[in-house]
C-alpha positions as MATLAB code, in Angstrom:
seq = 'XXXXXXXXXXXXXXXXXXXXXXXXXXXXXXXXXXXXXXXXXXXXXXXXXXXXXXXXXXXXXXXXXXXXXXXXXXXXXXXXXXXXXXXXXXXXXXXXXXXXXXXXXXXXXXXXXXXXXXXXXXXXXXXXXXXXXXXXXXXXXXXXXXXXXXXXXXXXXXXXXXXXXXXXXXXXXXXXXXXXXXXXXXXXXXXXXXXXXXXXXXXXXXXXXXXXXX';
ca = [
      21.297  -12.373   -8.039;
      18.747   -9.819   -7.104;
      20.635   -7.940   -5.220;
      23.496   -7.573   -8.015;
      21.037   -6.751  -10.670;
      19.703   -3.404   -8.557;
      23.377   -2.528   -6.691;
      24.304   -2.479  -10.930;
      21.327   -0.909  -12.181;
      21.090    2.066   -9.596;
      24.992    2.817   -9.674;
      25.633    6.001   -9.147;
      22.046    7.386   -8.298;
      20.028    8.400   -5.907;
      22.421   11.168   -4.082;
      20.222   13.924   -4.392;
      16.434   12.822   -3.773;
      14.893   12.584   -0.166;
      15.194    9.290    0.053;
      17.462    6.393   -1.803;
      15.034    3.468   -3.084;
      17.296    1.008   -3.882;
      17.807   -0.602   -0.710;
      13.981   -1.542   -0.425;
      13.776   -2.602   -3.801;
      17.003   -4.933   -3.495;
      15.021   -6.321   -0.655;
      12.486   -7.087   -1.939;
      13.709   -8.574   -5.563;
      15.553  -10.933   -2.970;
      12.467  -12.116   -0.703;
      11.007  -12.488   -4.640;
      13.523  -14.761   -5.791;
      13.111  -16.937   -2.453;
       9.553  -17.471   -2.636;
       8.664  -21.646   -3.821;
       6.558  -22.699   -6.036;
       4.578  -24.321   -3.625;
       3.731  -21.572   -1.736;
       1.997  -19.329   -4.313;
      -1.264  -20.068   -3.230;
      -0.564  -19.468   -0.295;
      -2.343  -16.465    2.469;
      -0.531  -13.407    2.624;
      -1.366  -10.362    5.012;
      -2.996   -8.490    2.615;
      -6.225  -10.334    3.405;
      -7.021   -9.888   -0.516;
      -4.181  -11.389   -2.272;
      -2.928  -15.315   -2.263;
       1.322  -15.048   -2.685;
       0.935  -15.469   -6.467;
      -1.664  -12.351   -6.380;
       0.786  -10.137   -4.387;
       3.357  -10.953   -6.576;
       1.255   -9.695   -9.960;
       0.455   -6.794   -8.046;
       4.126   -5.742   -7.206;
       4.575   -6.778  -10.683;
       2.342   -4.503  -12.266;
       3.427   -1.931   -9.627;
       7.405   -2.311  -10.112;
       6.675   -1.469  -13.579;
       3.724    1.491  -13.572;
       5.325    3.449  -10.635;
       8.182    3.944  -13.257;
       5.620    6.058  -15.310;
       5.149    7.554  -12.380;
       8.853    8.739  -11.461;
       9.040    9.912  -15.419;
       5.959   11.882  -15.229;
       4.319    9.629  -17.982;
       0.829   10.067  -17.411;
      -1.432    7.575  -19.506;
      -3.507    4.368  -19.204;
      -0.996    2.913  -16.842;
      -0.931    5.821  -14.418;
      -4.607    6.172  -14.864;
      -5.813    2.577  -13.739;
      -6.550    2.355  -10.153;
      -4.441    1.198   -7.690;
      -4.689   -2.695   -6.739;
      -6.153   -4.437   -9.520;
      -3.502   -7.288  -10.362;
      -5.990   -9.942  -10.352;
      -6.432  -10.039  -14.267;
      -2.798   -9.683  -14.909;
      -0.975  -12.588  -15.303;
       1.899  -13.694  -13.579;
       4.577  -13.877  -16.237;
       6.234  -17.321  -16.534;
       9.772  -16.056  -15.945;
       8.257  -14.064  -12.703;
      11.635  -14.872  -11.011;
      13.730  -13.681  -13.617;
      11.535  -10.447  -14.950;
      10.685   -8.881  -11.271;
      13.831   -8.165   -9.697;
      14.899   -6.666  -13.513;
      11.239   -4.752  -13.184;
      12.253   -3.387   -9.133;
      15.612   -2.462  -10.400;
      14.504   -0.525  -13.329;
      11.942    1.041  -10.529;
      14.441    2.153   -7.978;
      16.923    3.545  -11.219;
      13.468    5.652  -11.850;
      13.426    7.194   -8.797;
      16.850    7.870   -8.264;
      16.319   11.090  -10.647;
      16.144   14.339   -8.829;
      13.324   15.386  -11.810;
      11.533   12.583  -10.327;
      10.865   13.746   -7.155;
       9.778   17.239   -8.383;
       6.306   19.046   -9.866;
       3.872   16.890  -10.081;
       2.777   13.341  -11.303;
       0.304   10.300  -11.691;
      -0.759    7.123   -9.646;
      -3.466    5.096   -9.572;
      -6.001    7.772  -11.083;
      -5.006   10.400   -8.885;
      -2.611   13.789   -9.413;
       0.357   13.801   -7.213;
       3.548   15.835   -6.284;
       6.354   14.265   -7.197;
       7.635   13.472   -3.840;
       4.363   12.171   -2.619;
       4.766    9.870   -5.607;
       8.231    8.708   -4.428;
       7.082    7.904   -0.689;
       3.584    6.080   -2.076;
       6.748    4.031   -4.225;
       8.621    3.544   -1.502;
       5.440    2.673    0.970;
       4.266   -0.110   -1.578;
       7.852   -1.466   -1.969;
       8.317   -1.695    1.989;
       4.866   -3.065    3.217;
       4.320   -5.182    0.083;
       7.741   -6.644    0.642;
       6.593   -7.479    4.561;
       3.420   -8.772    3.277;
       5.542  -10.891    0.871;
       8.190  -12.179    3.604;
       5.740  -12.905    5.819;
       3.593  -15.340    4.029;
       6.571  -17.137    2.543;
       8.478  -17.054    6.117;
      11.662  -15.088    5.086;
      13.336  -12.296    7.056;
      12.438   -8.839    6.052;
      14.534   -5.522    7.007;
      14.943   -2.473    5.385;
      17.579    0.270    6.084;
      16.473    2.617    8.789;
      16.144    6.046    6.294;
      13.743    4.425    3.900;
      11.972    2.897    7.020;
      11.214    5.924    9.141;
      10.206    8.455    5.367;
       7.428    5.571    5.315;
       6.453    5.827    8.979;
       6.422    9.297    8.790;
       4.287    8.941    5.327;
       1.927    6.743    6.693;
       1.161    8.344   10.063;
       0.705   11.824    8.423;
      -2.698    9.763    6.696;
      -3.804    8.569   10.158;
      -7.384   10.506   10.660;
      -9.581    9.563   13.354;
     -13.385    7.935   12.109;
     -16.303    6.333   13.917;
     -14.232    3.108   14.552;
     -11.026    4.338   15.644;
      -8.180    5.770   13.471;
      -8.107    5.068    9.731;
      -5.067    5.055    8.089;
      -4.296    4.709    4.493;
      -5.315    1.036    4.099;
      -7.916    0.706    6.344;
      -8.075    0.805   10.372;
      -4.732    1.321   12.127;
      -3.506   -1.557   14.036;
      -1.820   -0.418   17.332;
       1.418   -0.958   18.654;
       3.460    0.107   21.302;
       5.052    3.152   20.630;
       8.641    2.168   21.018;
       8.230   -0.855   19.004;
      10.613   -1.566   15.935;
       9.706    0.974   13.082;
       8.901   -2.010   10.509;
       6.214   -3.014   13.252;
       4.778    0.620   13.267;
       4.835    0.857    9.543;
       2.519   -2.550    9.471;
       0.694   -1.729   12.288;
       0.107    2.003   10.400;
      -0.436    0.097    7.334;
      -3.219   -2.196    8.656;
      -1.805   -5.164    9.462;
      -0.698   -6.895   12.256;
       2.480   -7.116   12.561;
       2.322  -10.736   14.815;
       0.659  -11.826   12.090;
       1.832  -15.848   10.544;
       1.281  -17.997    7.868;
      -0.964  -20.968    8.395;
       0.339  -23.871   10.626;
       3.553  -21.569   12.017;
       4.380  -22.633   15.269;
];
């Protein structure tokens, strides 16, 4: 169902910006829909957030990045990044998320959007950086996501190598090795898959497996 509600939603966009959206957000509406009540308290690679925190964040983040693409700036583009934990997770989470992605990668799929400049998180923006930090939370936070709920996570190759590219260009080098966006780099071979590079760039590991996975 997820993937019918964004291939609908997005029809017909998304020819003319750097890079097309909708195939990480159908992603990761799907790994949404398959995550189990049991598992929302469940450890996730984002060391701060259970599975039912990581899914209010994407929540709240599915629906302020669209500010963000529409050059809205206000309270919602003003709040800083990250803080889901006093948002609630809406009852019909399954229902309202993959409607709240697909409304995201629609967003994005203006040209306008990825022009000028824009809001995130507290911080002024171009409008393409705003695009790639969208498409960098939809692609790591949808790993994160898979991974703690043990689904399979792949994105198409265009949207995974504009967030490589994105996150490596924030790799500096500090007193403890390289710092990326996130926090320390994690290093991996250079010729490993691009999703591993994006984690490792992203600060996680990318061997990394839920509790009691054999």
């Amino acid at each position: 169902m997820a993937d019918s509600v964004i291939g609908a939603a997005g029809a017909g966009g998304g020819a003319e910006v750097p890079v097309d959206l909708r195939p990480a957000a159908r992603r990761t509406a799907a790994v949404v829909a398959g995550v189990e009540d049991a598992q929302l308290g469940d450890p996730t690679p984002c060391t701060e957030f259970a599975v039912r925190d990581l899914l209010r964040h994407i929540d709240a983040l599915a629906v302020g990045l669209q500010y963000t693409a529409r050059k809205e700036p206000g309270d919602v583009t003003a709040a800083a990044a990250g803080g889901a934990a006093d948002r609630p997770l809406p009852d019909d989470w399954r229902e309202r998320l993959p409607h709240d992605l697909a409304d995201l990668a629609v967003a994005w799929s203006a040209p306008d959007a990825w022009t000028g400049t824009t809001q995130a998180g507290g911080f002024t923006l171009t409008g393409t950086e705003g695009g790639l930090v969208t498409l960098d939370e939809l692609v790591v936070h949808g790993w994160d996501l898979a991974r703690a709920t043990r689904q399979d996570y792949q994105v198409d190759e265009p949207g995974l190598r504009a967030v490589r590219d994105f996150l490596a260009a924030g790799v500096s080098e500090g007193e403890d090795g390289e710092q990326g966006i996130f926090g320390p780099v994690v290093h991996v071979d250079a010729d490993a898959p691009l999703l591993d590079q994006i984690v490792g760039l992203a600060g996680r590991d990318p061997a990394w497996q839920p509790p009691g996975s054999a």
